[in-house]
Steps between C-alpha positions, in 0.01 A plus 500: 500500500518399116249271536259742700547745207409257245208315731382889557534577087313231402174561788528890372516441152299202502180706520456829293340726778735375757765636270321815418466620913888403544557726179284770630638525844859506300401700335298772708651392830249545796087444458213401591301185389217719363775680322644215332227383412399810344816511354504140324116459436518205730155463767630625829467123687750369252703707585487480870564130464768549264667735745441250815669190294758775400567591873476103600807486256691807629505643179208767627423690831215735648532769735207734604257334178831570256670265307850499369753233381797332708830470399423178411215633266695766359699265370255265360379829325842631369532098343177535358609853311825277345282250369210708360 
């Protein structure tokens, strides 16, 4: 589980819009694509991909077009607050 935390820190933080949609979604909880996109200035098919390799990972699901975090990603995103 360690090393899934670290393997999933370093792909999040490794790329700074993939670390701005896991801070929105902390941070805001539920959206859309469009609205994270909106949100973080990022174009909209970023951030769809961003949210698939997110949900490949587990740290991201969709239900009805709305995205949210796991447990998993909640955590990557409380770990990202400490080291900010």
């Amino acid at each position: 589980m360690a090393e899934d935390l670290a393997g999933n820190m370093g792909f999040v933080m490794g790329n700074k819009h993939r670390e701005r949609v896991v801070q929105v979604l902390g941070s805001k909880g539920k959206l859309s694509a469009e609205k994270v996109a909106k949100f973080e200035h990022i174009p909209a098919p970023a951030v769809k991909k961003i949210l698939a390799e997110l949900a490949e990972r587990g740290l991201a699901f969709v239900n009805d077009e709305i995205w949210c975090l796991t447990e998993a990603g909640q955590e990557i995103e409380r770990e990202m607050k400490k080291r900010a």
